[in-house]
mmCIF file as gemmi writes it, N, C-alpha and C atoms, coordinates in Angstrom:
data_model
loop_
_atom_site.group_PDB
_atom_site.id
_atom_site.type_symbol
_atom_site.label_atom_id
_atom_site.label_alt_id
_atom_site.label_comp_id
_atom_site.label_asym_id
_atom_site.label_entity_id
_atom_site.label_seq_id
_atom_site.pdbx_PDB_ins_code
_atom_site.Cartn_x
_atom_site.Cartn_y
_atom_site.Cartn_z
_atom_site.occupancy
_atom_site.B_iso_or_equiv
_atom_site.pdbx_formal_charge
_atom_site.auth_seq_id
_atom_site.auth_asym_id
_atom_site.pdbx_PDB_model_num
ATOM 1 N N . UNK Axp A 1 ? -162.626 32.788 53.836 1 0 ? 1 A 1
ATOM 2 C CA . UNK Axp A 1 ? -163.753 32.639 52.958 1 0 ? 1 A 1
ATOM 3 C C . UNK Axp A 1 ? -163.563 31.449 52.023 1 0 ? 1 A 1
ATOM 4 N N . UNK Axp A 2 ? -162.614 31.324 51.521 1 0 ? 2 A 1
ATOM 5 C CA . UNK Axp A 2 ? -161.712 29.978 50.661 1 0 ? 2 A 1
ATOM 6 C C . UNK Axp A 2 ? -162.121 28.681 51.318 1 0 ? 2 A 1
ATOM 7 N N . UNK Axp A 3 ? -161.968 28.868 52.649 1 0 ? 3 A 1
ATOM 8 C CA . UNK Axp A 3 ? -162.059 27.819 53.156 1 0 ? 3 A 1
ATOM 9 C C . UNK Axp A 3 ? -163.595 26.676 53.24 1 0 ? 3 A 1
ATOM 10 N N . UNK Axp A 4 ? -164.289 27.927 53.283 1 0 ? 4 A 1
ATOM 11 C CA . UNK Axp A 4 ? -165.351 27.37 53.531 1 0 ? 4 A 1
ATOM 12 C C . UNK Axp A 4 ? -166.216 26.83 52.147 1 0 ? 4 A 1
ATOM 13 N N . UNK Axp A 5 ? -165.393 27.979 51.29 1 0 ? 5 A 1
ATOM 14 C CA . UNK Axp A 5 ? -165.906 26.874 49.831 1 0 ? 5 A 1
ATOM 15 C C . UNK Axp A 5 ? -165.793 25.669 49.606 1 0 ? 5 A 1
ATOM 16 N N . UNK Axp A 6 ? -164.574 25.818 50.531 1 0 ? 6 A 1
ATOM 17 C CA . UNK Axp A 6 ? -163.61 23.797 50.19 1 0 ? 6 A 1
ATOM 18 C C . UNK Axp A 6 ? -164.454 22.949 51.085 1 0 ? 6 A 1
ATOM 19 N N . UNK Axp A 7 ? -164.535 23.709 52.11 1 0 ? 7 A 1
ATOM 20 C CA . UNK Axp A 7 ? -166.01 22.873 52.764 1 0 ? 7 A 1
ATOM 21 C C . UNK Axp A 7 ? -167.199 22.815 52.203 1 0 ? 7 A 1
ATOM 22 N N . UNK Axp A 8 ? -167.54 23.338 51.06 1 0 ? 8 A 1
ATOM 23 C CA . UNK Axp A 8 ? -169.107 22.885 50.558 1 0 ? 8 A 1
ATOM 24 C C . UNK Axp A 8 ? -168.803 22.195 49.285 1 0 ? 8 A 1
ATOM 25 N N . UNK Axp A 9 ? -167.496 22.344 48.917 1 0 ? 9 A 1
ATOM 26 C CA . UNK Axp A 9 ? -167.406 21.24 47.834 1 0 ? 9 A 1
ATOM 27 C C . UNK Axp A 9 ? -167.001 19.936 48.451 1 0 ? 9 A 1
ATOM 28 N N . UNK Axp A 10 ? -165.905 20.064 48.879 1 0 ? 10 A 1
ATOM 29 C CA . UNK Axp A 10 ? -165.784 18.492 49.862 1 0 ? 10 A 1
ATOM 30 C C . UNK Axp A 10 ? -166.871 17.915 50.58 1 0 ? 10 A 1
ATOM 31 N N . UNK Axp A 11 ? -168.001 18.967 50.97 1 0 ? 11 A 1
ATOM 32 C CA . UNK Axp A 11 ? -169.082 18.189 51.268 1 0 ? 11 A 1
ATOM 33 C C . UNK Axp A 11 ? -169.893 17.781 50.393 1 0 ? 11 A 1
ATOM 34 N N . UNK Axp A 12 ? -170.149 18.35 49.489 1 0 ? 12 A 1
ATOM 35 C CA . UNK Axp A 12 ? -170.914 18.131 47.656 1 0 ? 12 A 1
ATOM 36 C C . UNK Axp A 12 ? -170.427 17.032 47.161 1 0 ? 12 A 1
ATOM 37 N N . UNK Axp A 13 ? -169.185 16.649 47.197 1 0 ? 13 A 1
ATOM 38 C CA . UNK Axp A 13 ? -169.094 15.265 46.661 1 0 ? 13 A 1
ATOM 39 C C . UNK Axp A 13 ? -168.848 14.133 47.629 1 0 ? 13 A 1
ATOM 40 N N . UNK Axp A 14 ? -168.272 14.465 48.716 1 0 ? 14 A 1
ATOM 41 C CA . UNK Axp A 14 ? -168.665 13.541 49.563 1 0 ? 14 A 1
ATOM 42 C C . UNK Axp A 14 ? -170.068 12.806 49.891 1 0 ? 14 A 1
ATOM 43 N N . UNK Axp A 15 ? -170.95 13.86 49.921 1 0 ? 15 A 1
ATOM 44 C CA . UNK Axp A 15 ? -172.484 13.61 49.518 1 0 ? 15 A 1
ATOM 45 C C . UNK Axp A 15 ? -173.198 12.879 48.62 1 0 ? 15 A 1
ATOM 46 N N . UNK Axp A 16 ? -172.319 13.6 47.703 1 0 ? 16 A 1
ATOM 47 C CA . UNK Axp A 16 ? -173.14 12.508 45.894 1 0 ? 16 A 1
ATOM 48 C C . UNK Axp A 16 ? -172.635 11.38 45.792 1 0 ? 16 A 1
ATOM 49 N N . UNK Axp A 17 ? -170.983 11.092 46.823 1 0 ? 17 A 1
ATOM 50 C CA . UNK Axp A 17 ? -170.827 9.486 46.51 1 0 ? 17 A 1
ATOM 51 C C . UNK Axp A 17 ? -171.455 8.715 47.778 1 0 ? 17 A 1
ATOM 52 N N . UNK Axp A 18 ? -171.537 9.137 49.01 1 0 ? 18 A 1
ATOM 53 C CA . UNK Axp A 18 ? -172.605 8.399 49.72 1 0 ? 18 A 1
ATOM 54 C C . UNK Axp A 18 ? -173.746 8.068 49.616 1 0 ? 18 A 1
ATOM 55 N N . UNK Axp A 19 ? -174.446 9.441 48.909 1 0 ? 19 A 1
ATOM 56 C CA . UNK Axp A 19 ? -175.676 8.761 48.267 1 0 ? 19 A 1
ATOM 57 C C . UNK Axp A 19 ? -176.129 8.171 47.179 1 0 ? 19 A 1
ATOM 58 N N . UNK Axp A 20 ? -174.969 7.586 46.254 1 0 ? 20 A 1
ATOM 59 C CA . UNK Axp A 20 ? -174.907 7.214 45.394 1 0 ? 20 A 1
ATOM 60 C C . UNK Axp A 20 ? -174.502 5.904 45.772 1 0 ? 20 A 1
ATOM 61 N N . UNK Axp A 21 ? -173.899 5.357 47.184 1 0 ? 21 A 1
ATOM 62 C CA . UNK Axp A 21 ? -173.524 4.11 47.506 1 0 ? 21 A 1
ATOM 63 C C . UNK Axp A 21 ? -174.667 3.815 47.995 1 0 ? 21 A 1
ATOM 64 N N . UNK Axp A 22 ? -175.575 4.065 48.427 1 0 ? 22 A 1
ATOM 65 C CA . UNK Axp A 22 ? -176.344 3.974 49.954 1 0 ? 22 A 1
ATOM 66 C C . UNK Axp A 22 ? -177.952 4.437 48.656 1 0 ? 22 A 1
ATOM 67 N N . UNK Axp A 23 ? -177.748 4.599 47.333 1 0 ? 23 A 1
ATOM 68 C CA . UNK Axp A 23 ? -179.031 4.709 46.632 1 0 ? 23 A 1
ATOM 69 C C . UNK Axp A 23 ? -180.063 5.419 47.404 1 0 ? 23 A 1
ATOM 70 N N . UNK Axp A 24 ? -179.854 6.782 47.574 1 0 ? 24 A 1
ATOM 71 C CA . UNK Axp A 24 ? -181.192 7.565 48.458 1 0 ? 24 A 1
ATOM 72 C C . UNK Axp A 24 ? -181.121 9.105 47.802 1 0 ? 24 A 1
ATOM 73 N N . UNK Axp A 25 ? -182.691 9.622 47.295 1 0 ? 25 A 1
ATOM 74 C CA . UNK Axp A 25 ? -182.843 10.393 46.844 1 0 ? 25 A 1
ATOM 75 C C . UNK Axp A 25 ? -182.916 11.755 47.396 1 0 ? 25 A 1
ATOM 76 N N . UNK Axp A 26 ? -181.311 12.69 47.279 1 0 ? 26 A 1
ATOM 77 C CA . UNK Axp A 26 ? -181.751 13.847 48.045 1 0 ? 26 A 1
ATOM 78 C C . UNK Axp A 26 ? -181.223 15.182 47.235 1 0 ? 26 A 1
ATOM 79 N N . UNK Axp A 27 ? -182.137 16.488 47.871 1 0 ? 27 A 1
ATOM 80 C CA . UNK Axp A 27 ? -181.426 18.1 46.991 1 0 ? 27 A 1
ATOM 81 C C . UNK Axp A 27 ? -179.96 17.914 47.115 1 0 ? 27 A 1
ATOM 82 N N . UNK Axp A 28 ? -179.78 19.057 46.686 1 0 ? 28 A 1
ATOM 83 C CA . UNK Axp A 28 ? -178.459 19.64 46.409 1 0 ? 28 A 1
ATOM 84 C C . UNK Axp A 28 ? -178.247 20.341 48.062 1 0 ? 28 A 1
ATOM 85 N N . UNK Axp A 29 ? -179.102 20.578 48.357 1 0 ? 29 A 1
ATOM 86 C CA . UNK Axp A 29 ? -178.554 21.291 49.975 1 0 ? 29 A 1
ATOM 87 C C . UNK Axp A 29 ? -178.554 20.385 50.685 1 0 ? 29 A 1
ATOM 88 N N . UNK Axp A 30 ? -179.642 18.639 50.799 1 0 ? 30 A 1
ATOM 89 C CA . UNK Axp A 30 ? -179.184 18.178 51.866 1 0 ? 30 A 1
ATOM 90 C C . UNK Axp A 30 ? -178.076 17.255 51.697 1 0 ? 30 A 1
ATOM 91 N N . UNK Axp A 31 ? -177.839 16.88 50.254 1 0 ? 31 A 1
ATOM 92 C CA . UNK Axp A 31 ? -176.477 16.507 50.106 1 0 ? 31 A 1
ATOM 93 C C . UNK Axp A 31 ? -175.246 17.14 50.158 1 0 ? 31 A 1
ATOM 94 N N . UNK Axp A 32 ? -175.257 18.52 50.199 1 0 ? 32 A 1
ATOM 95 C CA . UNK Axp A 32 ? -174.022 19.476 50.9 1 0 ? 32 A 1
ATOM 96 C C . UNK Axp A 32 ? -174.097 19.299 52.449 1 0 ? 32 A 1
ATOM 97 N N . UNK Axp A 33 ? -175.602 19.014 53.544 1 0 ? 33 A 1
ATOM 98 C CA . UNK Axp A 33 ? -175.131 18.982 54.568 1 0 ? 33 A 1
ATOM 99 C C . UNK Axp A 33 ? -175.225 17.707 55.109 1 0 ? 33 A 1
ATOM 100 N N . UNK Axp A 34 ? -174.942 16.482 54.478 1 0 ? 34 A 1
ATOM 101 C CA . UNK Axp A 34 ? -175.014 15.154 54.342 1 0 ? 34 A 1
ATOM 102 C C . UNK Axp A 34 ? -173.172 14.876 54.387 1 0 ? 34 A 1
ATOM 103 N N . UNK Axp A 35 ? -172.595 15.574 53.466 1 0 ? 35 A 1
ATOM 104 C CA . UNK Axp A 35 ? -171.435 15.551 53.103 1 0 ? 35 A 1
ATOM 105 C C . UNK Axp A 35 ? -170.471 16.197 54.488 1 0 ? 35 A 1
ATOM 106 N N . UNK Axp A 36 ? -170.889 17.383 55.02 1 0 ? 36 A 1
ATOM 107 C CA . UNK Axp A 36 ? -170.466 18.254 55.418 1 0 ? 36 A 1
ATOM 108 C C . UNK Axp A 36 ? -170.806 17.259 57.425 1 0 ? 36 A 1
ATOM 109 N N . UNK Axp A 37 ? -171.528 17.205 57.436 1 0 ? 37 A 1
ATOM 110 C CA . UNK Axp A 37 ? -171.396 16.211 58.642 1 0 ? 37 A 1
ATOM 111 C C . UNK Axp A 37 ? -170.867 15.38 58.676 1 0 ? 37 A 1
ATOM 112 N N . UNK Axp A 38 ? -170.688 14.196 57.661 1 0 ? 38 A 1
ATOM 113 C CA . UNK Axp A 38 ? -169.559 13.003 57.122 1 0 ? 38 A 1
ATOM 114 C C . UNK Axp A 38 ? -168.44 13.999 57.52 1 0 ? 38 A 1
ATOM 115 N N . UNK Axp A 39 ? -168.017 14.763 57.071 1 0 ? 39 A 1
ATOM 116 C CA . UNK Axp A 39 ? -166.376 15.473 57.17 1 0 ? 39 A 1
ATOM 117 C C . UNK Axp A 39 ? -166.307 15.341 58.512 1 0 ? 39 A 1
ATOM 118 N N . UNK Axp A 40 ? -167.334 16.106 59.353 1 0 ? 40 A 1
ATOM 119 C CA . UNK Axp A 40 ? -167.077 16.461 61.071 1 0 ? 40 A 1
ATOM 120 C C . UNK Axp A 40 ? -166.938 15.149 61.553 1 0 ? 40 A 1
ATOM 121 N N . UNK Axp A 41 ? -167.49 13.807 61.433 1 0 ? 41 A 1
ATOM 122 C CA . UNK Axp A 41 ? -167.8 12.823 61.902 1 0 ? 41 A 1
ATOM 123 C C . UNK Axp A 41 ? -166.686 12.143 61.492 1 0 ? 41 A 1
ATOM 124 N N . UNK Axp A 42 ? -166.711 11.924 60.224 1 0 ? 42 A 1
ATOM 125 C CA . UNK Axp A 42 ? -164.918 11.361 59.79 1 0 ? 42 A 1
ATOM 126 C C . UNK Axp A 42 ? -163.438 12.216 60.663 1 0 ? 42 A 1
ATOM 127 N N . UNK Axp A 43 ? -163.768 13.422 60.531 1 0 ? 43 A 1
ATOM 128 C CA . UNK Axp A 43 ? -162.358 13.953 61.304 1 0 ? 43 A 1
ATOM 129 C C . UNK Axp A 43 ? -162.596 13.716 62.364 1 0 ? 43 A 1
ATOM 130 N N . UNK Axp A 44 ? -163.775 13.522 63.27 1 0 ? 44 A 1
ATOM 131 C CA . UNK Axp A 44 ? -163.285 13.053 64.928 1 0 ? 44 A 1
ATOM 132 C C . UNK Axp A 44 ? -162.989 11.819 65.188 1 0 ? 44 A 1
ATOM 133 N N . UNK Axp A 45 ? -163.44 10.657 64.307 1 0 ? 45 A 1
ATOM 134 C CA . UNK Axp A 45 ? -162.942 9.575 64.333 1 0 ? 45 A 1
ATOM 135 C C . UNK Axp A 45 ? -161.195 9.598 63.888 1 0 ? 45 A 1
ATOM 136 N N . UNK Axp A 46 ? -160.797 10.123 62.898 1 0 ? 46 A 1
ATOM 137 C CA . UNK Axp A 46 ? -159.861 9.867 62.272 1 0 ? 46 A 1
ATOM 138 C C . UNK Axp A 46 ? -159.034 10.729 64.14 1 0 ? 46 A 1
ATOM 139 N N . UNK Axp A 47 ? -159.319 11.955 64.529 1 0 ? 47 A 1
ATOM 140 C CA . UNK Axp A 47 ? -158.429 12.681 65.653 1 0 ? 47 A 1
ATOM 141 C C . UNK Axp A 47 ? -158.566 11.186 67.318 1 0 ? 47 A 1
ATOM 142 N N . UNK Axp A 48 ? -159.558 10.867 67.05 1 0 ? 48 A 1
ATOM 143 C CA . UNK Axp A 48 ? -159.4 9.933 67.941 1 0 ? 48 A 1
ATOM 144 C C . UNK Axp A 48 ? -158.42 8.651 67.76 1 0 ? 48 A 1
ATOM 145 N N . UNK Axp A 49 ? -158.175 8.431 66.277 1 0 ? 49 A 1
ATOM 146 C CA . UNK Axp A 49 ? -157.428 7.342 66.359 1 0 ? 49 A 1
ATOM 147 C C . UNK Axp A 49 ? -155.992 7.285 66.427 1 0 ? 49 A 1
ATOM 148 N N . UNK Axp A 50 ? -155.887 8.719 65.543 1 0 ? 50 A 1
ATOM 149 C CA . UNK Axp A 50 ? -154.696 9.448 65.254 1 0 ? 50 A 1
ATOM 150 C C . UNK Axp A 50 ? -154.513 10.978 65.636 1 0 ? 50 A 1
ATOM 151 N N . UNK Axp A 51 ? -153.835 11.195 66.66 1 0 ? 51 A 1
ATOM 152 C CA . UNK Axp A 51 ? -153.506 12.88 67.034 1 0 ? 51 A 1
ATOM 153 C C . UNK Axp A 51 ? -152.627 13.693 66.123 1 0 ? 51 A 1
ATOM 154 N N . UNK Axp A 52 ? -153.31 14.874 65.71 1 0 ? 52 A 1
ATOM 155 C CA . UNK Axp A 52 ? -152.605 15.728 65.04 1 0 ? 52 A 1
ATOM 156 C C . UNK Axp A 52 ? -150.979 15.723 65.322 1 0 ? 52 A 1
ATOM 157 N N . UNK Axp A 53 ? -150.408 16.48 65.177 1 0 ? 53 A 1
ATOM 158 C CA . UNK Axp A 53 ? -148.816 16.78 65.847 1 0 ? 53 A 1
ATOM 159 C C . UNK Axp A 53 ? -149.339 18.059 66.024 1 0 ? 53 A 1
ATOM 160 N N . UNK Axp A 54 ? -149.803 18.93 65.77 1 0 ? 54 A 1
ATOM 161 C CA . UNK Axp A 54 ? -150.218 20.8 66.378 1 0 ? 54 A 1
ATOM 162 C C . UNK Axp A 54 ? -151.683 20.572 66.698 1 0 ? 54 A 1
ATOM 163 N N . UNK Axp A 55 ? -152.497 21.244 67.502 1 0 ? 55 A 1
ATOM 164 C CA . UNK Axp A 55 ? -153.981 21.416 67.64 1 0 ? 55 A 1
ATOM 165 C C . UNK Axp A 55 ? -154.694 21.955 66.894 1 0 ? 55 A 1
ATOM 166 N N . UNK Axp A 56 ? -154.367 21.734 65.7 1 0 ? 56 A 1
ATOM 167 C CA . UNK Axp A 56 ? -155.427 22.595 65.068 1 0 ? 56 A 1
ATOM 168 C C . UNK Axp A 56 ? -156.258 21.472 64.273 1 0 ? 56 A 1
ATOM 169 N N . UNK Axp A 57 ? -157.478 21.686 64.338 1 0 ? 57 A 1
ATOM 170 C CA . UNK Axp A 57 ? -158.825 20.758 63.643 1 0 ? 57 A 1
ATOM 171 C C . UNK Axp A 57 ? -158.296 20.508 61.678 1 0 ? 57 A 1
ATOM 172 N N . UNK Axp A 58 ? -158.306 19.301 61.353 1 0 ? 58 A 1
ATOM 173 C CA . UNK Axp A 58 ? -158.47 19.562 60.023 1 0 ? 58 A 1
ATOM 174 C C . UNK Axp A 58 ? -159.415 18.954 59.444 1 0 ? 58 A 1
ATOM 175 N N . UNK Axp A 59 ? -160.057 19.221 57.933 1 0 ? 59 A 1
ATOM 176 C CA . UNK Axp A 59 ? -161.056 17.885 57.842 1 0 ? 59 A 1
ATOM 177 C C . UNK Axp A 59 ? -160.307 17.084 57.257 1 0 ? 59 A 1
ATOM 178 N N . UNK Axp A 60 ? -161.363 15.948 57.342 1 0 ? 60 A 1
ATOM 179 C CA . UNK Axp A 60 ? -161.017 14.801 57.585 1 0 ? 60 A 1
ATOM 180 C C . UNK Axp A 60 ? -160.643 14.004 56.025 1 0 ? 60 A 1
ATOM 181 N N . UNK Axp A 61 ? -160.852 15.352 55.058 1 0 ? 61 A 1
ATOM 182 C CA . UNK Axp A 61 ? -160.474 14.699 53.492 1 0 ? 61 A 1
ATOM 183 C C . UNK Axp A 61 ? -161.5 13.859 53.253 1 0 ? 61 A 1
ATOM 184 N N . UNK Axp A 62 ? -161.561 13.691 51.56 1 0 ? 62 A 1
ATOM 185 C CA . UNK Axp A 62 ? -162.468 13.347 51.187 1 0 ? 62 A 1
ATOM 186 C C . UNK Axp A 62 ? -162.506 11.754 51.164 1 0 ? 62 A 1
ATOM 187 N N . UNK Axp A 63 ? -161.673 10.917 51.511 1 0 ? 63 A 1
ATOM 188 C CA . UNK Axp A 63 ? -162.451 9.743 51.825 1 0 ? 63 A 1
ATOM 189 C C . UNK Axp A 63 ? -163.105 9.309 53.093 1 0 ? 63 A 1
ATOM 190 N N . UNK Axp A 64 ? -162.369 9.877 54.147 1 0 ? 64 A 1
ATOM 191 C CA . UNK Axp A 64 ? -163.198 10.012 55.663 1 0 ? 64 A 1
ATOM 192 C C . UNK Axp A 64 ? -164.382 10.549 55.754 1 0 ? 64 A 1
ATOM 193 N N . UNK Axp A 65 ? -164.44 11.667 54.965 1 0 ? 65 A 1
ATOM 194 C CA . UNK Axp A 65 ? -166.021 12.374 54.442 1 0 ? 65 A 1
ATOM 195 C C . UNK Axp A 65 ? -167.098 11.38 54.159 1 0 ? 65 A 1
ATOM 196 N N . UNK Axp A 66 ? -166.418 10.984 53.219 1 0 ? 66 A 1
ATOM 197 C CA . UNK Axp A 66 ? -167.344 10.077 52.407 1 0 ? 66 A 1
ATOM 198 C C . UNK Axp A 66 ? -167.913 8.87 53.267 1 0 ? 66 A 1
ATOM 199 N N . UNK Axp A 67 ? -166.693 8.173 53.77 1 0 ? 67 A 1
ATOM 200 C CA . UNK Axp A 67 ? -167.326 7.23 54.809 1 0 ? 67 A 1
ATOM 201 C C . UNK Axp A 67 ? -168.199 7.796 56.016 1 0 ? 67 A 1
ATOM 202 N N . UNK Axp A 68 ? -167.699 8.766 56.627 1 0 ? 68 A 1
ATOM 203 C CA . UNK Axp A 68 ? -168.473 9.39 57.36 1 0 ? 68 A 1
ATOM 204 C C . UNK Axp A 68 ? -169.967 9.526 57.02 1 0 ? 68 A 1
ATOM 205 N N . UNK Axp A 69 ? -169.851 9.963 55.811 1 0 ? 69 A 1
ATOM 206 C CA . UNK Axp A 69 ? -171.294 10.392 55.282 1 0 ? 69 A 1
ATOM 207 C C . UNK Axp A 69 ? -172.351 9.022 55.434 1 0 ? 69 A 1
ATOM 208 N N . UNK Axp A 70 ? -171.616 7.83 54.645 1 0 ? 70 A 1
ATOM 209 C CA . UNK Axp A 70 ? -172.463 6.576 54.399 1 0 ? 70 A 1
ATOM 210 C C . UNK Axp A 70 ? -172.843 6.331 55.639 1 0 ? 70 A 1
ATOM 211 N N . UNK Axp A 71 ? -171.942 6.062 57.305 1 0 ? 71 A 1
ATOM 212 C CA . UNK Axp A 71 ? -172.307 6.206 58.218 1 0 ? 71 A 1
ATOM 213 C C . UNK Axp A 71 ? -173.252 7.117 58.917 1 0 ? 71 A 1
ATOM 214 N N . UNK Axp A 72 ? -173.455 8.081 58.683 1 0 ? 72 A 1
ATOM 215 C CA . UNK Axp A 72 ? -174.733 8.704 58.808 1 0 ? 72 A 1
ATOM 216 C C . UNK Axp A 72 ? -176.07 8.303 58.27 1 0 ? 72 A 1
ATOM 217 N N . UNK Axp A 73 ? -176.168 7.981 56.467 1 0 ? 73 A 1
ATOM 218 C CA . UNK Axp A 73 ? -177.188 7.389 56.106 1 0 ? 73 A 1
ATOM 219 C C . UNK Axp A 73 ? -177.704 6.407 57.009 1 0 ? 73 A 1
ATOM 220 N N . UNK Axp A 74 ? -176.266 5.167 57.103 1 0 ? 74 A 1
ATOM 221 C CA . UNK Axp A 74 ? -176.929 4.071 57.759 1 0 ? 74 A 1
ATOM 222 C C . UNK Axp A 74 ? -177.622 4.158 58.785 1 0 ? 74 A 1
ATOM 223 N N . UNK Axp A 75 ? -176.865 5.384 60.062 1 0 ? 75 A 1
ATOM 224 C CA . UNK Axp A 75 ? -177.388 5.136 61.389 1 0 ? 75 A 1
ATOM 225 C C . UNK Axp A 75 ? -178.96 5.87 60.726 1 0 ? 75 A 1
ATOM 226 N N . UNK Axp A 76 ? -179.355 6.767 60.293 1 0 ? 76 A 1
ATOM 227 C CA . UNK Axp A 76 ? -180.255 7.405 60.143 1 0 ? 76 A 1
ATOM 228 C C . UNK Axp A 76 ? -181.438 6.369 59.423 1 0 ? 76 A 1
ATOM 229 N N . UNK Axp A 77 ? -181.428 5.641 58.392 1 0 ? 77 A 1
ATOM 230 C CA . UNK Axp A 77 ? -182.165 4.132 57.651 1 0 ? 77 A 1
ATOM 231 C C . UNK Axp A 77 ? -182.238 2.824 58.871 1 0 ? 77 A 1
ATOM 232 N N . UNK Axp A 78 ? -181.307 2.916 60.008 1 0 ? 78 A 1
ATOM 233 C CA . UNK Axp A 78 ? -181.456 1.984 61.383 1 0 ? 78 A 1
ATOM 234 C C . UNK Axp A 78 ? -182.446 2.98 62.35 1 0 ? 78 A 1
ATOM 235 N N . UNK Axp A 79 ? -182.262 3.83 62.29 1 0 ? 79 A 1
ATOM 236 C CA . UNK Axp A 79 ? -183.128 4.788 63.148 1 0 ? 79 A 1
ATOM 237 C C . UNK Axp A 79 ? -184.738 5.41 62.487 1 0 ? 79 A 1
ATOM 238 N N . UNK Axp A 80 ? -184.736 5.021 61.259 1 0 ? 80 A 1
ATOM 239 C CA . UNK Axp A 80 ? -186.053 4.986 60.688 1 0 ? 80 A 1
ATOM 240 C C . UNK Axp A 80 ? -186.353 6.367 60.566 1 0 ? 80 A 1
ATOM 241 N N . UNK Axp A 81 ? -185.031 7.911 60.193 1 0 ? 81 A 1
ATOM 242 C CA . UNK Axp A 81 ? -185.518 9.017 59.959 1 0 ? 81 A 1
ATOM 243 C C . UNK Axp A 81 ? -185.234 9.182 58.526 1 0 ? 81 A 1
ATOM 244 N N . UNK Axp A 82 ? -186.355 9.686 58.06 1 0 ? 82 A 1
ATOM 245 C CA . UNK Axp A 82 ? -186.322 10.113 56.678 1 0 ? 82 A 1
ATOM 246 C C . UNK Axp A 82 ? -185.903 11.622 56.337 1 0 ? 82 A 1
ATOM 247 N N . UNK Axp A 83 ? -185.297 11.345 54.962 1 0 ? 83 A 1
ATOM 248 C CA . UNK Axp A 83 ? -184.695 12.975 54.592 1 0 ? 83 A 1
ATOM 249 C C . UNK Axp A 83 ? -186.141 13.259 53.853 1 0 ? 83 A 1
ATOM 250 N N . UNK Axp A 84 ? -186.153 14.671 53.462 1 0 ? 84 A 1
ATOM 251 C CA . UNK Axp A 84 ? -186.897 15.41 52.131 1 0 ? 84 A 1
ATOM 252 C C . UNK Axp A 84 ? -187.257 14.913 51.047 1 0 ? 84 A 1
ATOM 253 N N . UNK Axp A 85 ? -187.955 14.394 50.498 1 0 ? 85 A 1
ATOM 254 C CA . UNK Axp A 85 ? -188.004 13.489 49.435 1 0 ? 85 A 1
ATOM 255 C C . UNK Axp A 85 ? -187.892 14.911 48.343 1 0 ? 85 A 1
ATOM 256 N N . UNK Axp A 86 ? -187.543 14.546 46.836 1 0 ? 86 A 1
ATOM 257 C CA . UNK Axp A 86 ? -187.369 15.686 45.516 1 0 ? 86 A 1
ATOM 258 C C . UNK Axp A 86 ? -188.613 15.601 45.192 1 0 ? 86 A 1
């Protein structure tokens, strides 16, 4: 259950600093799942470049998050989909 808190805070600020780099206006939920995809997207890049030593998934910490995240904005502002406006 712990865990998954650490996943909505690591995604919560991973969120508020991507969209705070990337200047785009969004809630509190789609910046938790803004953040929270940055994590998934940062840790498969980061497992592709670098292999664990055991199999087990980790995230990808909060600066891979974060980049992850901005990478999402971008592809999504190149792809012309808009979030929820407040």
């Amino acid at each position: 259950m712990f865990h998954l808190i650490g996943y909505i805070v690591v995604g919560l600020v991973a969120g508020v600093i991507a969209k705070w780099v990337m200047h785009v206006p969004l809630t509190v939920f789609w910046t938790i799942v803004l953040g929270i995809i940055g994590s998934l997207l940062g840790g498969a890049l980061t497992h592709v470049v670098a292999r664990p030593s055991n199999r087990r998934y980790y995230p990808a910490g909060l600066i891979f998050s974060t980049l992850g995240a901005i990478l999402v904005l971008y592809i999504c502002f190149k792809l012309n989909i808009h979030f929820p406006r407040i």
